[in-house]
C-alpha positions in Angstrom: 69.0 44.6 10.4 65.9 45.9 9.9 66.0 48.1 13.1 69.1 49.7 11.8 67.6 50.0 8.2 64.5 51.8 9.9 66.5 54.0 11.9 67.8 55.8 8.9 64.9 55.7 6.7 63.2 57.5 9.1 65.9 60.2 9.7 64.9 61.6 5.7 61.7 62.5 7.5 63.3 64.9 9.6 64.7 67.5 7.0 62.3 69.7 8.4 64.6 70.1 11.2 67.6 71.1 9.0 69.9 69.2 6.1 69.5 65.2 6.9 70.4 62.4 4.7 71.0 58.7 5.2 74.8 57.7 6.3 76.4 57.0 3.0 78.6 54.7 4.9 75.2 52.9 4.8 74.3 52.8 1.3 75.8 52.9 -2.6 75.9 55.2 -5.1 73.4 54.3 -7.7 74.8 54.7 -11.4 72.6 57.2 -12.4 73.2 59.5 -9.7 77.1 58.6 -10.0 76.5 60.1 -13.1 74.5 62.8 -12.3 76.9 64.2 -9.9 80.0 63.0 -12.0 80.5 66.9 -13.4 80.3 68.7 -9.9 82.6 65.7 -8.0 85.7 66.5 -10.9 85.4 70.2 -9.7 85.5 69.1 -6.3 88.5 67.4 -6.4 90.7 69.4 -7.4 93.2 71.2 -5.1 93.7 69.3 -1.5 90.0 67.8 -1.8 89.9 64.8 0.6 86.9 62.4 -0.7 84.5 61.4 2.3 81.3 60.1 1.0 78.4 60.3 -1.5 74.7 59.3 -2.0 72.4 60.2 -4.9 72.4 63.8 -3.7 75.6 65.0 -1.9 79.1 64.3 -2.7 81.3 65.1 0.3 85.2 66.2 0.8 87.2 68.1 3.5 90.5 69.6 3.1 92.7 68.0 5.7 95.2 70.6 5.1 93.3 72.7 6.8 92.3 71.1 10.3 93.8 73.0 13.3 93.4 72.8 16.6 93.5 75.1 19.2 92.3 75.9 23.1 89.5 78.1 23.6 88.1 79.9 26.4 84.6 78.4 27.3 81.5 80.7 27.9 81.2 79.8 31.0 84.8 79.2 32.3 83.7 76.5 34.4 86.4 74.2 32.8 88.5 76.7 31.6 89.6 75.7 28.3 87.5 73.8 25.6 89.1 72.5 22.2 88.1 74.3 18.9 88.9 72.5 15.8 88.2 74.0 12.8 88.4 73.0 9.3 87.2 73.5 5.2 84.7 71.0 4.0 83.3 71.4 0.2 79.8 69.5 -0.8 79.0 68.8 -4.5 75.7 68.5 -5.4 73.1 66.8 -8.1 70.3 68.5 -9.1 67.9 66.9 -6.4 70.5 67.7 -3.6 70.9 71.5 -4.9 67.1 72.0 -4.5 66.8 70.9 -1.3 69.5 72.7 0.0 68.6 75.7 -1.8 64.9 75.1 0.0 66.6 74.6 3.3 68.6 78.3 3.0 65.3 79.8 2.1 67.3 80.5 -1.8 64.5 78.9 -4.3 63.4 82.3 -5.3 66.5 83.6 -5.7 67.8 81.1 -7.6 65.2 79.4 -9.5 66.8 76.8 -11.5 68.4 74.6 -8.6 71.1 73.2 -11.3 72.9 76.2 -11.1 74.1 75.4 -7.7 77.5 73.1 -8.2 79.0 72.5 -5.1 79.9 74.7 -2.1 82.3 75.3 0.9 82.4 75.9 4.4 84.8 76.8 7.3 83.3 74.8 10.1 84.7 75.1 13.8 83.4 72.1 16.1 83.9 71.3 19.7 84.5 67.4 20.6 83.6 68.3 23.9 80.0 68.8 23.5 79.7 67.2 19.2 78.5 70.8 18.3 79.2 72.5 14.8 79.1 76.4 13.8 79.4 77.2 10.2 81.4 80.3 10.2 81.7 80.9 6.3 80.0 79.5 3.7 79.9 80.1 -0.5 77.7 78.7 -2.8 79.6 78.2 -6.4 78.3 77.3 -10.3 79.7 74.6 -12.5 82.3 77.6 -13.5 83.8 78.2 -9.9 81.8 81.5 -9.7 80.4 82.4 -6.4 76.8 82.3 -6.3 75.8 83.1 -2.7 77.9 83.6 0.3 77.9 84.6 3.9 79.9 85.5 6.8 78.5 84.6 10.3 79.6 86.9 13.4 82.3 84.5 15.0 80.6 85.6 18.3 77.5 82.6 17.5 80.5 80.2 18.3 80.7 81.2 22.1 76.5 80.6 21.8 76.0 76.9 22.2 72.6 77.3 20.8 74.1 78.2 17.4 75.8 75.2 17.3 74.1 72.3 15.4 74.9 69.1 17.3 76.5 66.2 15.4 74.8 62.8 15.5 73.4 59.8 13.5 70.9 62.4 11.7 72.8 65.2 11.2 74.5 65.9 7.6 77.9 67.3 8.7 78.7 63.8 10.4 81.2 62.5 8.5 82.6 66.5 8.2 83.1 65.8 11.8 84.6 63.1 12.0 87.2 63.3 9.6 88.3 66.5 11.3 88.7 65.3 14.9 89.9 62.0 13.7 93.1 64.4 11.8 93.3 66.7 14.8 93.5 63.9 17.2 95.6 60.9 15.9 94.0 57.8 17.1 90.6 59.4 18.2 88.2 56.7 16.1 85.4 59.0 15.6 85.1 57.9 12.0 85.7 53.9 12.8 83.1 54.3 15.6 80.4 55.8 13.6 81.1 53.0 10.9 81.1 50.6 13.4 78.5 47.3 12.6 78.4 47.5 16.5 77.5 51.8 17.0 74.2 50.9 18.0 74.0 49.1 21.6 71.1 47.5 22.5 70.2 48.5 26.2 66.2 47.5 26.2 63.7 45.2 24.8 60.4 44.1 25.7 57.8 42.2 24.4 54.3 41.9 25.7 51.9 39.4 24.9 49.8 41.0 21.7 53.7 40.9 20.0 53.8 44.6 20.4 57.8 45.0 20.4 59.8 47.8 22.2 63.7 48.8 21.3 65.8 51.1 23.2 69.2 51.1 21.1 72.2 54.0 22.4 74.3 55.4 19.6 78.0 54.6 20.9 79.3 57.3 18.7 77.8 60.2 20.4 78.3 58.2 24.0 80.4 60.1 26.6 80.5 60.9 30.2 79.7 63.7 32.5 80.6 63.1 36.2 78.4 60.7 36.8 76.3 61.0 33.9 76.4 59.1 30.9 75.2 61.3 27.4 74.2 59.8 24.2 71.6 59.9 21.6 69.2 56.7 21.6 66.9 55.3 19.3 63.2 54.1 20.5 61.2 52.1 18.5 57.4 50.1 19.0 56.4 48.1 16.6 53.0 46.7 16.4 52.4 42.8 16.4 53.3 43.1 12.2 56.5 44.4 12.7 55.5 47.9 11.6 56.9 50.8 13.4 54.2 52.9 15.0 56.4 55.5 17.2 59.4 56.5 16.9 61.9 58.9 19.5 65.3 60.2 18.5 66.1 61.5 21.9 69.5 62.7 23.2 69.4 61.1 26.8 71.5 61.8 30.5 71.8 58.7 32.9 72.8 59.5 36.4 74.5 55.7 36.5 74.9 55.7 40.3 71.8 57.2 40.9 69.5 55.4 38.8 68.1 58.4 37.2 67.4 59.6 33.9 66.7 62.7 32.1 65.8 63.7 27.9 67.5 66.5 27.1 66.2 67.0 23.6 64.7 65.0 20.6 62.2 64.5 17.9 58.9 62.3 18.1 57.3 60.4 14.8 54.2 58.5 14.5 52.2 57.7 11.6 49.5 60.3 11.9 52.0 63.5 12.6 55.2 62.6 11.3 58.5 64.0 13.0 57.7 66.3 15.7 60.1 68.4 17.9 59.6 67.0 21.8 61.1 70.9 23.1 57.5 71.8 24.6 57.4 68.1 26.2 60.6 68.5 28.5 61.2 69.7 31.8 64.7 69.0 32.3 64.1 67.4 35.4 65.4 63.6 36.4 63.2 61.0 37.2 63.9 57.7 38.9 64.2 54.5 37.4 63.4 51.7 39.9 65.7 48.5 40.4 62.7 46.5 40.1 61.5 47.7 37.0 62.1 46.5 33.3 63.2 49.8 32.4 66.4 49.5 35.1 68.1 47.3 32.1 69.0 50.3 30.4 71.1 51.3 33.2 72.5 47.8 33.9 73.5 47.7 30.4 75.6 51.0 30.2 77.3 50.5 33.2 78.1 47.2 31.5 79.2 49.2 29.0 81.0 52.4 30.4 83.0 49.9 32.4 84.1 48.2 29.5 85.1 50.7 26.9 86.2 53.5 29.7 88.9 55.0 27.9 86.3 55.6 24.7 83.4 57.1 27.0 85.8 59.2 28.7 88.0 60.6 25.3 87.2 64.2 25.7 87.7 64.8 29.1 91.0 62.9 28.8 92.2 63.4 25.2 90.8 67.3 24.4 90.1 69.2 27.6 93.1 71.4 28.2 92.3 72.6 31.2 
């Protein structure tokens, strides 16, 4: 439990990196930020406001009227078609959650007083095959319904995959996700899967004799396969003899399964001295081979163990969204 407790505490470390919070799916709404956000969540509801989730900072709905689906020409054509869903999500705010938002759009000097900031709303498009989100419109409104702020990105960012913010246990538009590709695709289980007491799967531990502790955990939710690859987002953890956490890697990870190799794609990097750090400078996008005789060849004993077992789950884009 603690694991799991630590694994989203340290994710509000990383709103450098863009809007974070903790999964609300995780937590309850204290009174007085019920309260606090009680004004903003009546204006939200109105119309064909769905309500997903709140915390003491964001309340969050989508619109399921508005999810479509439709086929879409990749950039690359190599598969032909991808599947775009799009939809219209709205986020009411307290106070606290207006002012960081406003200081993640760069807005605090426009708008100095972060109460004025109610709630907002967004057309997001997002493509299952690859858990990527472009926000095509978005409008900042007041307590009134008066628009505030507003822009209009060039729909060509959505053919640029790195526009697109990637959806996983960090990122704030999870549960936008979700809800989407959950009513686009009856039966898909995004949303179950990431509330899942069993998202996280524990593919490595070790302990060494001074009771230091290391924790490889892979994020089911974000788990699918590539050929022979299997892609997901992990969760590394060493504690110290104490049971304090003393480095920390959110890393989205490849494993070759057949081949025994693995590769990080991207991630962040925290320790105690330099917080969250970006790992893009680190990475060489090159595989490197686990051996059969080393601790480390768990991992890929584990998925496999896995993959074979929930195959129809690991393999739900290719099979359920890739009109090709």
């Amino acid at each position: 439990m603690m694991k799991k407790e630590l694994r989203y505490w340290f994710g509000v470390g990383m709103l450098a990196a863009g809007l974070v919070v903790i999964p609300a799916a995780l937590t309850m709404v204290p009174a007085a930020a019920a309260a606090q956000t009680q004004d903003t969540d009546e204006a939200a509801e109105q119309d064909n406001w769905y309500w997903l989730s709140a915390d003491d900072r964001y309340s969050k709905f989508i619109d399921l009227q508005s999810v479509v689906a439709q086929p879409r020409k990749t950039a690359t054509g190599a598969k032909g078609y991808e599947t775009e869903v799009q939809a219209w999500t709205k986020t009411a705010y307290s106070y606290g959650g207006a002012e960081d938002t406003l200081r993640d759009y760069k807005l605090l000097k426009k708008f100095s007083d972060p109460g004025k900031l109610a709630f907002s709303t967004a057309l997001i498009s997002l493509n299952p095959q690859t858990r990527q989100c472009w926000y095509l419109e978005e409008y900042f409104y007041d307590k009134a319904g008066n628009v505030i702020w507003s822009e209009k990105r060039d729909p060509a960012e959505r053919d640029n995959d790195k526009k697109g913010k990637e959806i996983n246990s960090q990122a704030f538009d999870e549960a936008f996700y979700t809800a989407a590709v959950d009513r686009a695709f009856k039966g898909a289980g995004e949303t179950a899967r990431a509330k899942a007491k069993d998202r996280w799967y524990d593919i490595f531990e070790k302990k060494q004799p001074d009771g230091v502790r290391f924790t490889i955990s892979a994020d089911t939710s974000t788990m699918r396969m590539e050929k022979d690859n299997v892609i997901f987002w992990s969760w590394q953890e060493t504690k110290d003899a104490n049971g304090k956490a003393v480095d920390v890697k959110h890393q989205k990870l490849a494993i070759n399964l057949p081949e025994s190799t693995i590769k990080v794609i991207s991630g962040d990097h925290w320790t105690p001295q330099r917080g969250w750090q970006s790992m893009e400078n680190e990475l060489d996008g090159h595989y490197r081979m686990i051996s059969e005789t080393s601790a480390e060849h768990q991992m890929v004993e584990k998925l496999r163990e896995y993959v074979t077992a929930h195959d129809d789950w690991v393999h739900r884009y290719e099979r359920k969204y890739d009109r090709t």
